[in-house]
N, C-alpha and C positions, 0 to 999 in steps of 0.2 A: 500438622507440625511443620515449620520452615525449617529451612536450612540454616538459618542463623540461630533459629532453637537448639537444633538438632547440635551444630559445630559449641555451643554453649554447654549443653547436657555431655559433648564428649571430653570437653576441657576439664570438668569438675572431677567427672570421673578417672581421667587421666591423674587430674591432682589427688586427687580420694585412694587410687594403688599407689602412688607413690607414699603419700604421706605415710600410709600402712606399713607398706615395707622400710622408709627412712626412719620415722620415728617413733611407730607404734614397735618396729619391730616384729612382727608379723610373717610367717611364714610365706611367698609367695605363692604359693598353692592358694593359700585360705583368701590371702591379699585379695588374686585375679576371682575367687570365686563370688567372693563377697563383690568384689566392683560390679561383679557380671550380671549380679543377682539386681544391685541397685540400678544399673545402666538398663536391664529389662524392666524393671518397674518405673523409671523415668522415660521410658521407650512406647509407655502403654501399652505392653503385652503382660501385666498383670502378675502374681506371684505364683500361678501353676503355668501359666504360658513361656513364666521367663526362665522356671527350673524344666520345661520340657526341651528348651530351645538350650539351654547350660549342658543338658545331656544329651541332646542330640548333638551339640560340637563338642563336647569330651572324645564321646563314644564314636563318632566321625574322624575325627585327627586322630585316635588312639586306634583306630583301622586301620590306618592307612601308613602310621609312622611306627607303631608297635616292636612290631618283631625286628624290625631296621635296626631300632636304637637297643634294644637286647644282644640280637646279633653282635654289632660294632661294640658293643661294652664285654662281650666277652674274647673281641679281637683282638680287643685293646689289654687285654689281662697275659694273650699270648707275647705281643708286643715287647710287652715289659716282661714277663720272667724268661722271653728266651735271651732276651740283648738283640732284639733285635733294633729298637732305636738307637742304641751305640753305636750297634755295624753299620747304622744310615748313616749318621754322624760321620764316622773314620769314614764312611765312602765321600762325603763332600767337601771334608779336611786333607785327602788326597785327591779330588778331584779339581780345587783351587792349589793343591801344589803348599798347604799350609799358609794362605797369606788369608785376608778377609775372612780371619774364622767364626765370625759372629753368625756368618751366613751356615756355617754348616749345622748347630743347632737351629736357626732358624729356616732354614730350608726342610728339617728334619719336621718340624711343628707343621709346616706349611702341606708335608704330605700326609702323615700323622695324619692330620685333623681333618682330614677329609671324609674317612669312617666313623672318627672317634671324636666325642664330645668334648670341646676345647677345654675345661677344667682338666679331664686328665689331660690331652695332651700336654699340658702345662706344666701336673706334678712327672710325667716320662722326659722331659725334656729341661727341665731345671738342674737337676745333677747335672746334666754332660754339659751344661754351660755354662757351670759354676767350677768342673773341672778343667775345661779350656781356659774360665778365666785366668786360673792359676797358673798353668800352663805358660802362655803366653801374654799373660798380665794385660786382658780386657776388659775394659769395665764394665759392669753388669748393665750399666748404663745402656752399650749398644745392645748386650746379648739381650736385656727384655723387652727394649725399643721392636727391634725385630723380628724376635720370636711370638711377641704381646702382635704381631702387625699378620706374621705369617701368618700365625694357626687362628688367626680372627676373618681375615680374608676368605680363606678355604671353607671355613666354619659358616661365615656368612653366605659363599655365592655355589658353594660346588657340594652337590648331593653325591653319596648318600645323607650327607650330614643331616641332624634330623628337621630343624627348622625351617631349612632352604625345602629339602624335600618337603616337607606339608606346603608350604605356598607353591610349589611345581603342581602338585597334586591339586592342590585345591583350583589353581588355574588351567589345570590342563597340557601344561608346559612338559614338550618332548623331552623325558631325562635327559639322553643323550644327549644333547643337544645342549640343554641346559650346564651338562656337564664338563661339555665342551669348552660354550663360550666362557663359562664361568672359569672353569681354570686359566683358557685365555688371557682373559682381565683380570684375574687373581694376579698373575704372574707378572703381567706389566704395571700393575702397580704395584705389587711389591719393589722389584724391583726400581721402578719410577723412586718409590722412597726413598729405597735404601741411598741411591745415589743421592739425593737432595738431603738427607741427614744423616749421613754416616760422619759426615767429621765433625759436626754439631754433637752426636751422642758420644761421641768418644772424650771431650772435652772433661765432664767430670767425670773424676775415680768413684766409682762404689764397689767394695770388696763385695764377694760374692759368701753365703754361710757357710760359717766354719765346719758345722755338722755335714753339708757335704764335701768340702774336700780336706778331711782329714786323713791325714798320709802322702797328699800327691804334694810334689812341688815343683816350682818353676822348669820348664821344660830344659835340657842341657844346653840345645843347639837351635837352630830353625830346621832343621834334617825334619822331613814328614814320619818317619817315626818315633822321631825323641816326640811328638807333639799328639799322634794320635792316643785315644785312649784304650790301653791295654787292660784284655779283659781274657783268662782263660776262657775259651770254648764259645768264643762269640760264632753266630752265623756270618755265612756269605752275604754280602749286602745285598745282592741282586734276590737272594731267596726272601732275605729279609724283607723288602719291598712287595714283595711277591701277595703277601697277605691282604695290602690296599690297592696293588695293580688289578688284581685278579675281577673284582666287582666292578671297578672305574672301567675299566677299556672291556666290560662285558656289557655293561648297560650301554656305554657309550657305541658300542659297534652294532649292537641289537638294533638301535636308532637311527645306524645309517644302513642296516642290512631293508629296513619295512620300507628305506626310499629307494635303495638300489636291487633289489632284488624282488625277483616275480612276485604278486600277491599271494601267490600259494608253492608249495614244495616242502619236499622235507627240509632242507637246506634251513629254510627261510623259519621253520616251525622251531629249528633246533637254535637256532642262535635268538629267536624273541623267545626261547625258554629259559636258557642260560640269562639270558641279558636281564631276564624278571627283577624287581629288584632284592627281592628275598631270597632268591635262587642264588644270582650274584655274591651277595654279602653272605652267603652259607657256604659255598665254596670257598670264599677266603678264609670263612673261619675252619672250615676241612684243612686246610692246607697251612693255615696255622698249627691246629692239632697233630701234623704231620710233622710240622717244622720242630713241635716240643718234645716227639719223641724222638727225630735226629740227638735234638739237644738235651738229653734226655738230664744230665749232671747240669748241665746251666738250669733247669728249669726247678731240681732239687735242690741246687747250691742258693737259688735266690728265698727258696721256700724256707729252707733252715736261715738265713742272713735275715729274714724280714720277722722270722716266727719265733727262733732257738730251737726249733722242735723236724726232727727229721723221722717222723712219725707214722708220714702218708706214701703209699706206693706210687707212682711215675701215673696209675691211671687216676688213680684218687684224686692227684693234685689237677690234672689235664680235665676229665669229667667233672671232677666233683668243685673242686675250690677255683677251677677258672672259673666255671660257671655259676658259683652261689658269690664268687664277688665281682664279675661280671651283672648278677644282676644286682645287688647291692649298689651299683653304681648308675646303673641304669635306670633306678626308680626313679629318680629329681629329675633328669630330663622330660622321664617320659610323663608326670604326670604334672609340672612347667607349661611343656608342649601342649597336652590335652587339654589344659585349662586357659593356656592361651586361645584353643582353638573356639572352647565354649563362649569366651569370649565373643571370640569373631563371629560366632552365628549369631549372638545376640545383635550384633553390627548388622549383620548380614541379612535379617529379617526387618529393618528399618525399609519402611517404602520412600522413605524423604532423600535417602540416599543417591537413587537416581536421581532425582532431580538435581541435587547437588553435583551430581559430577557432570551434568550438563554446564553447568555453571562455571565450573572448575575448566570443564573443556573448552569454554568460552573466553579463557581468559589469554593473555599473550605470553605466557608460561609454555615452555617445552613442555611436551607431551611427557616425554620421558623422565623431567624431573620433577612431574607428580608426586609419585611412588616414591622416589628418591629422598621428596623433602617431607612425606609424611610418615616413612620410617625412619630418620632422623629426629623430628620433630619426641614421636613417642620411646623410639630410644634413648635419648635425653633428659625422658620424664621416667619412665620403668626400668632402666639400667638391663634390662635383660633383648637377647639379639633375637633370643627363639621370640619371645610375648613381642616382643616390638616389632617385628617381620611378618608375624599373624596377623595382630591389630590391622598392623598398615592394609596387609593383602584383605583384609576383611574390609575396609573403608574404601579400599583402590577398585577392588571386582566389579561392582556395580556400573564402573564410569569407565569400562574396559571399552565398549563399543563408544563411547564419545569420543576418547583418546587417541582408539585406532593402533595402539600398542601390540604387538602381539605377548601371545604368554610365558614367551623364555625372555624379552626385554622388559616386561613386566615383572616377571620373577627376580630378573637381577639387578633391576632397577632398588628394588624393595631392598634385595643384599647389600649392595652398596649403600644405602642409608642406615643399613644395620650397625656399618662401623662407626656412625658419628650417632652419638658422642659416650662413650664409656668412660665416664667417673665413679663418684662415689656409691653409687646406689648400685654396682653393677659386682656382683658374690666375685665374678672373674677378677675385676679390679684387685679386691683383696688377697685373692690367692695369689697373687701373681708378686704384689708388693711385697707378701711374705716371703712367699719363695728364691725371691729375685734381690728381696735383701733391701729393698725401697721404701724410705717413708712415704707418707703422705704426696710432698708436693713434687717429690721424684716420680714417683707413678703418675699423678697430672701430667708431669713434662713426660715422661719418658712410655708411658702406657696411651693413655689418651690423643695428645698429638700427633703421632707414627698414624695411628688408626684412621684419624679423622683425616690427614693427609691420602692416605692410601684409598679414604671411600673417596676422596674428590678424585684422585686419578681415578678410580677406576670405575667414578659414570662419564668421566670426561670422553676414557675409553670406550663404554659405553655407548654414548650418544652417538660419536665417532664412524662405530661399527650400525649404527641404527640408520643414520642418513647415509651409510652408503650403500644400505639396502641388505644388507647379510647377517640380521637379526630379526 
């Protein structure tokens, strides 16, 4: 098989999941499996070769990303019924002094969405920014420009999240490190955007929905607490945070303890224990469960508010119902991701492959924006950031020693193309239109371009950081 076979058999198939999920309508589970299924048999690995290599990347990526993406969806349940993304919120509405408030729901997505899978982030973070709107009359305009730019950035380049994490894993790529630079350049392009379109999104009015801020009205004064949002029995913000700090700055120091510290000791044994990534993200979630028995009436008051039914005991709802809708939430990622992944080993068992990234390597194309323009490319054909950041990592692997890349500029390189380009075909897209109170070609402007702006800062950043040798 050639390379120009091979880039032909991957075009068709790129158009065969899309078409599927655009307008057969099609589950993306069955979508990715069925392409996967055709892509091996167009691969010449035959129809038991191509369902052994489907299950060997299921059950490979669902190793490896599993218990991460259960964990973090049962973090994400403490999250929300303690108030604790509110307390985030009021903490960076008094942390700007009440001015630039779109930033404090999206800065709140931006942290958010580092354990927790950016669809919820999105339904945690739409009230408080549909209640600011009102507040201080911002159009929903900037609040889902921003928020839609945060929790996609973090989502895309900074692990645990689950996508980013499989192509780490699958490269090799030191978490730490990954999660380092990745919040890095999360951060300077968010920001990079925000400055370059904050007075462009302000420009149109869109009211935010009525169903969530009925009751609030316009705030009295500018005074920071006419504006924050009032909430009996909200936590501390700092504790608040405390759930997503606790895994971040444990993996992450784990990574610099195996380069700064002796090969052996207990020291050294106890901090790459902590730092695991399972270990990590189970502490936060201990300390969530910690944080809900503080809050014991916020976490009942949200139970009766969402249910009618004040039924279940403080453990019931903490064991029992964070965790059965914790995993409820957690299914679609986790089996997105795994069938992404079975994807990728269908790729990834291609011998033509190599050769092609000889070719590839031989071209006058940065190294680094390989990966960059070939998960862009399949993001703008499958709408999804997890499938489209496998794919790529799966097509990119092979052409790693031609490139000369290492595996954390590699890993973020693919991040950064994860953001361009989310339209129509992308489940996030919709939620977010709805929530955010957006038709159609508002979320174009207002979902999409924020995104697409922010992946170009942030390989610019990238590359940046790569020639000057600290990637």
């Amino acid at each position: 098989m050639t390379p120009i076979f091979f880039l032909v058999v991957l075009a068709v198939a790129i158009i065969f999941l899309m078409l599927l999920i655009m307008k057969v309508k099609m589950h993306p589970v069955l979508a990715l499996f069925f392409t996967s299924l055709g892509l091996g048999l167009a691969l010449n690995n035959g129809i038991i070769g191509s369902v052994n290599l489907i299950n060997a990347g299921f059950g490979g990526t669902l190793k490896g990303i599993g218990v991460t993406i259960i964990l973090g969806s049962i973090l994400a349940m403490g999250i929300q019924d303690t108030g604790a993304a509110t307390a985030i919120s009021n903490f960076f509405i008094r942390l700007f002094r009440g001015r630039a408030l779109e930033l404090a729901p999206a800065l709140t997505a931006f942290i958010v969405s580092i354990p927790v899978f950016g669809d919820i982030t999105m339904v945690l973070t739409a009230p408080i920014a549909s209640i600011l709107s009102v507040r201080k009359k911002i159009s929903m305009s900037s609040m889902s420009a921003f928020i839609s730019m945060g929790l996609g950035l973090t989502h895309g380049l900074v692990p645990p999240t689950p996508g980013i994490l499989a192509i780490a894993l699958m490269y090799g790529a030191d978490l730490g490190l990954t999660i380092f630079w990745g919040t890095t350049i999360s951060a300077i392009a968010f920001f990079g955007t925000w400055l370059i379109l904050r007075g462009w999104a302000a420009k149109e009015w869109i009211a935010p929905r009525e169903d969530f801020v009925e009751g609030f009205e316009p705030a009295k004064s500018d005074k920071i607490e006419d504006i924050v949002i009032h909430e009996p029995g909200l936590p501390n913000a700092f504790f608040s945070m405390l759930p997503i700090l606790i895994p971040v700055v444990l993996i992450t120091f784990a990574s610099f303890a195996k380069v700064y510290m002796k090969d052996s000791g207990t020291s050294l044994t106890f901090f790459t224990s902590v730092g695991d990534r399972v270990i990590a993200l189970l502490l936060g979630v201990v300390f969530t469960i910690i944080l809900g028995f503080i809050k014991s009436e916020k976490v009942k008051a949200h139970h009766f508010r969402t249910t009618g039914n004040n039924d279940k005991s403080l453990k019931e709802l903490i064991f029992g119902t964070w965790v059965g809708r914790g995993l409820m939430v957690a299914l679609l990622p986790l089996l997105i991701t795994a069938m992404g992944g079975a994807m990728g080993g269908i790729l990834k068992a291609a011998p033509v492959i190599k050769e092609l990234g000889v070719i590839v390597a031989g071209t006058s194309l940065l190294p680094i924006l390989i990966p960059f323009f070939t998960a862009s490319i399949i993001m703008t054909a499958v709408g999804s950031m997890t499938t489209a950041g496998l794919t790529a990592a799966a097509i990119v692997l092979p052409m790693m020693d031609s490139l000369g890349l290492s595996p954390v500029a590699a890993t973020l390189s693919i991040g950064c193309g994860t953001m361009i380009f989310s339209h129509l075909n992308d489940s996030g897209f919709w939620i977010m239109t709805q929530f955010f109170n957006l038709n159609t070609k508002q979320g174009l402007k207002y979902l999409t371009l924020p995104r697409a702006i922010g992946g170009v800062i942030g390989i610019i950043s990238l590359a940046t950081f790569v020639s000057m040798g600290l990637i």
